[in-house]
C-alpha positions as semicolon CSV with decimal commas, in nm:
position;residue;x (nm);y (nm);z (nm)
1;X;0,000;0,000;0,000
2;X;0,113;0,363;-0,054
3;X;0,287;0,554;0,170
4;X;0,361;0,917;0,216
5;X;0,645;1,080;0,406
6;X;0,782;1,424;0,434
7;X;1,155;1,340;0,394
8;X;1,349;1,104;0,248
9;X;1,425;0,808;0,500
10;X;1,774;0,598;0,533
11;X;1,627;0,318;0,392
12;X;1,517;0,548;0,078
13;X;1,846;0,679;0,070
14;X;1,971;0,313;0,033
15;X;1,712;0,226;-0,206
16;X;1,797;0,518;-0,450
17;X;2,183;0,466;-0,417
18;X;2,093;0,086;-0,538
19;X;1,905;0,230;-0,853
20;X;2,053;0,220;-1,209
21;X;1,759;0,357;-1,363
22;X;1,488;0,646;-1,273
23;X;1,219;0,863;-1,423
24;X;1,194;1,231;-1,483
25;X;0,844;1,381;-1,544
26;X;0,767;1,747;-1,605
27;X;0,522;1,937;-1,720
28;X;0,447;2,347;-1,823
29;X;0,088;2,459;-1,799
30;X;0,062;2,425;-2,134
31;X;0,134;2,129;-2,414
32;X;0,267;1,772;-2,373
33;X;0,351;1,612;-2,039
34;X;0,742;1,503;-2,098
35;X;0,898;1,160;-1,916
36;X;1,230;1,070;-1,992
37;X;1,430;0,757;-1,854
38;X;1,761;0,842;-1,677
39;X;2,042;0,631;-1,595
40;X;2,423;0,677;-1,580
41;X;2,597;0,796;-1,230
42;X;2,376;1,099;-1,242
43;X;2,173;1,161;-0,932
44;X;2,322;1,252;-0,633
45;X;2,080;1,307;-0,268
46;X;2,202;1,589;-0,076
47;X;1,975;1,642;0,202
48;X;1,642;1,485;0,346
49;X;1,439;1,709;0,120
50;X;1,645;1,733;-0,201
51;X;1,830;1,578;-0,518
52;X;1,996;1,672;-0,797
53;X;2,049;1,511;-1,120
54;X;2,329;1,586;-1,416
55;X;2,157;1,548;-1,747
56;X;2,380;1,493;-2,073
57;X;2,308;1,590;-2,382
58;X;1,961;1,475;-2,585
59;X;1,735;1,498;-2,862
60;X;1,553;1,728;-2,665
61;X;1,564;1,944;-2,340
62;X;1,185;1,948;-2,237
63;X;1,248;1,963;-1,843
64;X;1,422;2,259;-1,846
65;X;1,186;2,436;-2,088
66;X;0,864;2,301;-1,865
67;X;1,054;2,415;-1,536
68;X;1,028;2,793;-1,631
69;X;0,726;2,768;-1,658
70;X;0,627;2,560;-1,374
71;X;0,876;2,449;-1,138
72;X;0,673;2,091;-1,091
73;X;0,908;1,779;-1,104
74;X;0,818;1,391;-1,012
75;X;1,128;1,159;-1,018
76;X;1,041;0,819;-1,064
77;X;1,238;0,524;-0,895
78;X;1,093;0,177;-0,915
79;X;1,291;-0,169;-0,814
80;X;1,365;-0,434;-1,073
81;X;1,494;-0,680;-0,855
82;X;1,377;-0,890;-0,572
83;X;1,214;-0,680;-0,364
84;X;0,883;-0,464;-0,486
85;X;0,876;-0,081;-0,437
86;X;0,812;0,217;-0,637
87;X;0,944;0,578;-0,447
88;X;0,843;0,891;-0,580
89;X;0,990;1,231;-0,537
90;X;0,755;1,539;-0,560
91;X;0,845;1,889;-0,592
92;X;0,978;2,183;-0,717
93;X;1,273;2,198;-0,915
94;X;1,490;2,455;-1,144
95;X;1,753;2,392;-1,386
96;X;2,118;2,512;-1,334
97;X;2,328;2,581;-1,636
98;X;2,711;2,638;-1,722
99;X;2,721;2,976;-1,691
100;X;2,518;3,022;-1,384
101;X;2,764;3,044;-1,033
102;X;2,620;2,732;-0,858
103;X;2,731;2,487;-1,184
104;X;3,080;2,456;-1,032
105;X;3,027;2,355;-0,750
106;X;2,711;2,118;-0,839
107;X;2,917;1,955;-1,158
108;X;3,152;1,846;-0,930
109;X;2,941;1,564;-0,712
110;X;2,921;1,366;-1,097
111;X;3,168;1,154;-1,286
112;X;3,298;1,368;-1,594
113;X;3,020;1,367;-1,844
114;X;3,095;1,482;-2,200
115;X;2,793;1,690;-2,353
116;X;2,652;1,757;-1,966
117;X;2,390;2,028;-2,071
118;X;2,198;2,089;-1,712
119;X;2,213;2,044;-1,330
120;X;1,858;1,983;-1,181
121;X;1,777;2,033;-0,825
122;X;1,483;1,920;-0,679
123;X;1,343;2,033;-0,405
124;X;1,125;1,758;-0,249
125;X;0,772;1,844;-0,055
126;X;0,629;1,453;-0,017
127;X;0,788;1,108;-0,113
128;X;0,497;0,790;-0,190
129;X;0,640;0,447;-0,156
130;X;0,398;0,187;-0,343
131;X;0,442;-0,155;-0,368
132;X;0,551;-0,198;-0,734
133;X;0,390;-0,574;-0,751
134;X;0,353;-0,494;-1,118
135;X;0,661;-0,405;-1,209
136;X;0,872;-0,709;-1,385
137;X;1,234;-0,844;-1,219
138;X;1,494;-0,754;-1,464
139;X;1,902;-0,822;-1,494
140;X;2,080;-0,473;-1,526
141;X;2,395;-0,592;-1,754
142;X;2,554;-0,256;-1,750
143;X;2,502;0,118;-1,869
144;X;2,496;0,166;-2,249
145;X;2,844;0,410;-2,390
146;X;2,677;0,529;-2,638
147;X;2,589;0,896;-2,531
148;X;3,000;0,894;-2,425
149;X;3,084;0,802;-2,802
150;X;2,839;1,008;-2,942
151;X;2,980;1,322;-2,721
152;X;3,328;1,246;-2,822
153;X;3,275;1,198;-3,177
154;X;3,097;1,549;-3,176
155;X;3,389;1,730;-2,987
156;X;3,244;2,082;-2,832
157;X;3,212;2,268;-3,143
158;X;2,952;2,014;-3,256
159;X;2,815;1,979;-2,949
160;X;2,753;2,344;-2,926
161;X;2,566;2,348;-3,231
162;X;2,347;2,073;-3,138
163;X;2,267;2,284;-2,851
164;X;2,181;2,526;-3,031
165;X;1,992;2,384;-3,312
166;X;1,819;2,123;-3,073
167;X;1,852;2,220;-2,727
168;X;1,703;2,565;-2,671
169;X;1,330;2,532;-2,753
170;X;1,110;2,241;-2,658
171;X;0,881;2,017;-2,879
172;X;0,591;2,330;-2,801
173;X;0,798;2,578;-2,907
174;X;0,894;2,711;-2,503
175;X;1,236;2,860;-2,427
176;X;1,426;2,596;-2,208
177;X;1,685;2,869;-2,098
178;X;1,985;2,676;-2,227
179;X;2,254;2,957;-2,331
180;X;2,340;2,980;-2,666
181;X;2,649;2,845;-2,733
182;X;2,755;3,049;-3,028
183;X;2,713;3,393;-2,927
């Protein structure tokens, strides 16, 4: 059965340290609802009430475009392994980029990441535990190097320009606050 808490417990803590896989859901006021699968070494917990998670370069940057217009985040966690549970983080978030004065700090908690576009910190107002009987048992056989290769083979001027053809506007048109690149 469901349960609610108001900060994150030990045994969450454990539980999300054990995780190679979560969920990132978002939302603006307007337009499509956006979910998108995270894995990687890319979430660190910093307190009982919030998280923050490095995210690398995509085909997209929907969070960050939904989160200026309403700061609403869920992160997803749900257990593919012996024991059952689903834990959800609720709250308000906002994206940090390169060039704002916390990203220094922040970028340093995370494995180098080639093509790391945002910082995301969450600040979390409820976590729900549900049982997660539904969810299959899976094998995790390892994190895919793809986006690493990818990054590499693009080298920063063409990842700039990705970022600046792809990265600055959402699929609804919004601003996602990413700097341009090449001014």
């Amino acid at each position: 059965m469901a349960q609610q808490y108001p900060a994150l417990t030990d045994r969450h803590r454990r539980f999300i340290d054990q995780q190679q896989l979560y969920f990132v859901a978002t939302a603006a006021r307007e337009g499509r609802v956006n979910v998108s699968p995270k894995g990687l070494d890319s979430l660190r917990v910093l307190s009982d009430t919030q998280v923050v998670w490095l995210n690398g370069t995509g085909s997209g940057n929907e969070t960050a475009a939904h989160l200026l217009d309403s700061p609403r985040m869920t992160v997803m966690f749900c257990s593919f392994v012996r024991e059952p549970l689903i834990l959800r983080l609720y709250g308000d978030a906002r994206a940090i980029h390169a060039d704002d004065p916390e990203w220094d700090e922040l970028i340093t908690l995370f494995p180098p990441m080639l093509g790391a576009r945002n910082i995301f910190v969450l600040d979390i107002d409820l976590m729900q535990t549900s049982c997660g009987y539904g969810v299959p048992t899976m094998d995790f056989t390892g994190q895919r190097e793809m986006m690493h290769t990818w990054a590499a083979k693009k080298g920063d001027e063409g990842l700039a320009a990705y970022h600046h053809d792809k990265n600055r506007a959402s699929i609804d048109g919004f601003p996602t606050g990413l700097p341009d690149p090449l001014s």
